[in-house]
C-alpha positions as CSV (number, residue, x, y, z in Angstrom):
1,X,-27.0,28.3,19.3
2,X,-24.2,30.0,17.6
3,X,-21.5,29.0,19.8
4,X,-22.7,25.3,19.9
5,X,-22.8,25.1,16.5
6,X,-19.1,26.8,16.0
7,X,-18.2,23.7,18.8
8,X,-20.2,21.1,16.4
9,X,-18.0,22.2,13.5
10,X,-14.8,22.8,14.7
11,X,-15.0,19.4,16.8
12,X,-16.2,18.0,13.3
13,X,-12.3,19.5,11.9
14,X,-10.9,18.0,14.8
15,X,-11.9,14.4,13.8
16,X,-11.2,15.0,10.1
17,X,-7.9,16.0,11.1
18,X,-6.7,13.0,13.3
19,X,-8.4,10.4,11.4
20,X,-6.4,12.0,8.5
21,X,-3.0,11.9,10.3
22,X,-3.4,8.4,12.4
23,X,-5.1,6.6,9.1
24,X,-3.8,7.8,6.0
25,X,-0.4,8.4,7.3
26,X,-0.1,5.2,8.8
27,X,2.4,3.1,7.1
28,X,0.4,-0.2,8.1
29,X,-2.4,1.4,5.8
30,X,-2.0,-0.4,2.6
31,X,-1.6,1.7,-0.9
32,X,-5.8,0.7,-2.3
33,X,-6.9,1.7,1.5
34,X,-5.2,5.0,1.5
35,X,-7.0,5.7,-1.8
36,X,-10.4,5.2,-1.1
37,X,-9.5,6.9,2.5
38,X,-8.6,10.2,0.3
39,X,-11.3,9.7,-2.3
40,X,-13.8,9.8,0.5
41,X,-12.0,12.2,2.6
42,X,-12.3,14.7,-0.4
43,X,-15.2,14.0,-1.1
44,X,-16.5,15.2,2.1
45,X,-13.9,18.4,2.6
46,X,-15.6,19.6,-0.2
47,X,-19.0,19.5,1.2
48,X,-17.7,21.0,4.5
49,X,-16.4,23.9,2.8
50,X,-20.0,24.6,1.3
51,X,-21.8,24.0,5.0
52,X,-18.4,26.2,6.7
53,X,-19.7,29.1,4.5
54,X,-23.3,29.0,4.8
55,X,-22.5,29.0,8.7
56,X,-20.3,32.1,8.6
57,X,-22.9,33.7,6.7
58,X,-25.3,33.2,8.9
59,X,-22.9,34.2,12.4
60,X,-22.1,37.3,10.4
61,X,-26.1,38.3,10.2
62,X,-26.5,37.4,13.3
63,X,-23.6,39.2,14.7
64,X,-24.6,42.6,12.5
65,X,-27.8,41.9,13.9
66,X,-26.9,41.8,18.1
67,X,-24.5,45.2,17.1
68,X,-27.2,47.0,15.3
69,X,-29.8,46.0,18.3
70,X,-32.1,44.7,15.6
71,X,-32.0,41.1,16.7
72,X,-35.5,39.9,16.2
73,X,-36.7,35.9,17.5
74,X,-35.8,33.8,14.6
75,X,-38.2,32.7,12.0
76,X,-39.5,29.1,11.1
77,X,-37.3,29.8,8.3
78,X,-34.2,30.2,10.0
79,X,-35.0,27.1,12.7
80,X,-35.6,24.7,9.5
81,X,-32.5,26.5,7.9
82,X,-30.2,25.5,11.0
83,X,-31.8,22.1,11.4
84,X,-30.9,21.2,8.1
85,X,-27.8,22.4,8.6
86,X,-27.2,20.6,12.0
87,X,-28.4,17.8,10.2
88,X,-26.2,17.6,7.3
89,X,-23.7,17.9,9.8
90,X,-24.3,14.7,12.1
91,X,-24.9,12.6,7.9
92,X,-21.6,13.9,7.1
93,X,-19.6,12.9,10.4
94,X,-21.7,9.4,9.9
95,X,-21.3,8.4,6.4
96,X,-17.4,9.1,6.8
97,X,-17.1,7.3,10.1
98,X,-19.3,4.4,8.0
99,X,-17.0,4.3,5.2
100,X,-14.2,4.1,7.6
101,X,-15.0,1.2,9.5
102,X,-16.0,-1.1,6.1
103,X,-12.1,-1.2,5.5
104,X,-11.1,-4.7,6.5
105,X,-9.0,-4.9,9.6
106,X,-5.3,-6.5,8.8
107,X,-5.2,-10.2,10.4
108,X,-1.7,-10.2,9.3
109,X,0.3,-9.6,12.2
110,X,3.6,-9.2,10.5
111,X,1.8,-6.0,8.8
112,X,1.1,-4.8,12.7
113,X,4.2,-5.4,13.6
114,X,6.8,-3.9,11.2
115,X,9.3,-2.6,13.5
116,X,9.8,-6.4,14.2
117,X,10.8,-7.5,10.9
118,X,14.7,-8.7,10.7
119,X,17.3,-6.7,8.1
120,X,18.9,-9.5,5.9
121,X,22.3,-7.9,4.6
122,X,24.3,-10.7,3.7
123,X,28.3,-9.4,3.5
124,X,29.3,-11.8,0.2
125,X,25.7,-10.0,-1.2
126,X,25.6,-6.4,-2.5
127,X,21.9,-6.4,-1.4
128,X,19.2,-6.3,2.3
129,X,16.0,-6.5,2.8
130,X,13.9,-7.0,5.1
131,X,12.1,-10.8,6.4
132,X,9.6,-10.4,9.2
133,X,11.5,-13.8,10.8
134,X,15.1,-14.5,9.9
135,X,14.9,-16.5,6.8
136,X,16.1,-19.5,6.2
137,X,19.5,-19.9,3.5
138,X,19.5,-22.8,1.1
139,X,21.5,-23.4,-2.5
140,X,20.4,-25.8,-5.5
141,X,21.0,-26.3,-9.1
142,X,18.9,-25.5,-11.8
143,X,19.7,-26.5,-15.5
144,X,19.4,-23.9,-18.4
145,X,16.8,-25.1,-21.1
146,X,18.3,-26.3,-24.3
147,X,21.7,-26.2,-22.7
148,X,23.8,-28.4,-20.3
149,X,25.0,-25.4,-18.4
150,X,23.9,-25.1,-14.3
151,X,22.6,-22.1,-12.8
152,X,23.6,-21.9,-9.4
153,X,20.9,-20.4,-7.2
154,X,21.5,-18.6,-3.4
155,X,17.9,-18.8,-1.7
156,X,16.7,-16.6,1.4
157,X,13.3,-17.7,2.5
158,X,10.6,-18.4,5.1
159,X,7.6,-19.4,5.9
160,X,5.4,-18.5,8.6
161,X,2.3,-19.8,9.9
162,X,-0.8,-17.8,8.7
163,X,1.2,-15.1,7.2
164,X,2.1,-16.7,4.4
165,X,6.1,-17.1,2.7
166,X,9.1,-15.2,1.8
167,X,11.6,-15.7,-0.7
168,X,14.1,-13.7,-2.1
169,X,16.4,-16.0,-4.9
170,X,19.5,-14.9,-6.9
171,X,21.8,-16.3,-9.3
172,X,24.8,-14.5,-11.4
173,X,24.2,-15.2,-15.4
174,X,26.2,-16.0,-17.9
175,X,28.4,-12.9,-19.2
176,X,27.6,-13.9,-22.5
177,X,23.8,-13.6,-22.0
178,X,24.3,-10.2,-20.5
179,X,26.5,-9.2,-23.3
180,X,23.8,-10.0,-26.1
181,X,20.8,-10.2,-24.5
182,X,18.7,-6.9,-23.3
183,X,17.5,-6.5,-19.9
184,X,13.9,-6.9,-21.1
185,X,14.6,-10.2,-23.4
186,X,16.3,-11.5,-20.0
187,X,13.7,-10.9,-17.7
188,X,10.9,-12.0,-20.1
189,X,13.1,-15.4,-20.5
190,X,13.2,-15.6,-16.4
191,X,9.3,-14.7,-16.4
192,X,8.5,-18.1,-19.2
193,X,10.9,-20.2,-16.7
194,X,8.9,-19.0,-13.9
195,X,5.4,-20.0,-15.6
196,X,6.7,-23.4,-16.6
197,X,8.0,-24.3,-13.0
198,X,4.8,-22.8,-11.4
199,X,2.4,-24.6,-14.1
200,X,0.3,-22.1,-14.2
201,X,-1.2,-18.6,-15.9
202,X,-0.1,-15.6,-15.1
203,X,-2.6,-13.1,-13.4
204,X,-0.8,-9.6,-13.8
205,X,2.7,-8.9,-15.8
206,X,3.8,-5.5,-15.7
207,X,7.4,-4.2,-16.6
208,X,8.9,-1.3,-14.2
209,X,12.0,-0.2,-12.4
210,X,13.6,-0.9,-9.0
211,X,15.9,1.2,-7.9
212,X,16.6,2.8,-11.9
213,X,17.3,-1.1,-12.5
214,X,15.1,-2.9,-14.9
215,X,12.4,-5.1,-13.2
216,X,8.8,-7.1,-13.7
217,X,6.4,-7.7,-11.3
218,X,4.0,-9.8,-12.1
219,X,1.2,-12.3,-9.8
220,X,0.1,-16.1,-10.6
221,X,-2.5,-18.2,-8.4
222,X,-0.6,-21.7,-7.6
223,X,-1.8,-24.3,-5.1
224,X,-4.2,-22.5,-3.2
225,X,-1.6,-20.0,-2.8
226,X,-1.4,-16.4,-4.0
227,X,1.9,-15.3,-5.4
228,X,3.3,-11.7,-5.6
229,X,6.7,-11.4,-6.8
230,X,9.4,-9.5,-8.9
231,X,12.3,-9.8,-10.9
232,X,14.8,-7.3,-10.4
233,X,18.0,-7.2,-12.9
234,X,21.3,-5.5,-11.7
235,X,24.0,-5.8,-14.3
236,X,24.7,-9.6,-14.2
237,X,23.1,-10.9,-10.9
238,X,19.0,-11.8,-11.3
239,X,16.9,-11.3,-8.4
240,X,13.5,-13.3,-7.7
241,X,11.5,-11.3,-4.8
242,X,8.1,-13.2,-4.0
243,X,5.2,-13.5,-1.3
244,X,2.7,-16.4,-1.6
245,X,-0.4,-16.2,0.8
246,X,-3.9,-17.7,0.7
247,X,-5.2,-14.1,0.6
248,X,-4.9,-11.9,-2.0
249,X,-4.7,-8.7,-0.3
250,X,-2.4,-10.0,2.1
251,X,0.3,-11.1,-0.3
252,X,0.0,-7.4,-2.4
253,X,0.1,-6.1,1.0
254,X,3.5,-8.1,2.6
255,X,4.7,-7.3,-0.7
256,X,3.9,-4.2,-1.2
257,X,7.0,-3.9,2.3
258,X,8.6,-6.8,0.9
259,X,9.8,-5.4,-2.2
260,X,10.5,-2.2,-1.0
261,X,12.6,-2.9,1.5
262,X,14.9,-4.6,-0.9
263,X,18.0,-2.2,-1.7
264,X,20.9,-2.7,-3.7
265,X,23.8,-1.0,-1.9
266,X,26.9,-1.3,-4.6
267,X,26.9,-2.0,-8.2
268,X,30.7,-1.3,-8.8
């Protein structure tokens, strides 16, 4: 009974442990999935530190016991003490295993394939990231409201069937507007252009940093389509980093490794 039970438990570590290393560690594992992996995997370490001790307190009787030669048949309180225990065991290893297997499985295969994905790192840019297809380049015009100044936009994008788009758009401003203008006023100004354009509400605006360099991420719900996106600004040169998809979860996830993989290299 002893050593089965030292088998059970250890065997019980065992699964903890890969499950911890295969899942969590992952990097196809999405940020809100590793939480809730950790909240439950606490959760339940806890627990199995209380049932490791009550079973090495009761080996270490039993052990005393066989040395001393005192060993007597075990009572109908001990065999309902180690059923409970055995018990508690098997609901532990369960309910984890349960709470595991409600996480949705990723239909985006772009998110299952990472290593795939292709480095954009244009040589007239001081910028790469990453596209999970090469992307396609464009140029266009936009006017400047209240103005009859041009911006000239540089556009990286594509779209892939079922797994949503990817653009990445930049455009060098005015000096004057760099000059007298704060980085927040800025980005706020590309943030009300954005809403206009879009014709629609904002869902989430939050300001942050990329890379030390002021930035604002923020999410909007446009024809049918999820959008995920950032402005990132680096001295003069405005970046506009976005993922549309029909699912939510899906675009924070793609953007989640969109984003990140964007790095300035030179700022000179």
């Amino acid at each position: 009974m002893i050593i089965s039970k030292s088998y059970f438990f250890f065997g019980l570590v065992f699964v903890f442990s890969v499950i911890y290393f295969f899942f969590i560690h992952h990097p196809a594992v999405g940020f809100h999935e590793k939480n809730l992996l950790l909240s439950h995997f606490s959760s339940l370490s806890s627990q199995e530190k209380i049932i490791q001790k009550e079973q090495q307190r009761d080996e270490k009787g039993r052990v005393s016991a066989y040395a001393s030669k005192k060993l007597s048949p075990p009572s109908k309180e001990d065999v309902l003490h180690l059923n409970a225990l055995q018990k508690r065991n098997n609901g532990l290893l369960k309910n984890f295993t349960k709470n595991l297997s409600g996480f949705p499985e990723k239909s985006s295969s772009s998110l299952k394939n990472l290593n795939s994905w292709t480095q954009l790192n244009p040589t007239s840019s001081d910028f790469s990231i990453l596209f999970p297809k090469s992307p396609i380049f464009s140029e266009m015009e936009k006017p400047v409201p209240n103005s009859n100044r041009m911006l000239h936009l540089k556009e990286f994008s594509i779209e892939c069937e079922g797994e949503g788009k990817f653009s990445l758009i930049y455009t060098t401003l005015p000096q004057k507007w760099v000059r007298w203008g704060t980085a927040r006023l800025i980005l706020q100004g590309a943030v009300r252009e954005l809403v206009k354009d879009y014709n629609a509400s904002l869902s989430t605006k939050e300001k942050t940093f990329h890379q030390n360099f002021p930035a604002i991420n923020y999410s909007l719900f446009c024809e049918n389509k999820h959008v995920v996106g950032m402005f990132v600004l680096v001295k003069e040169v405005l970046y506009k980093i976005e993922v549309s998809h029909s699912s939510l979860d899906l675009a924070k996830e793609l953007a989640d490794v969109f984003f990140t993989s964007f790095q300035v290299r030179s700022t000179s």
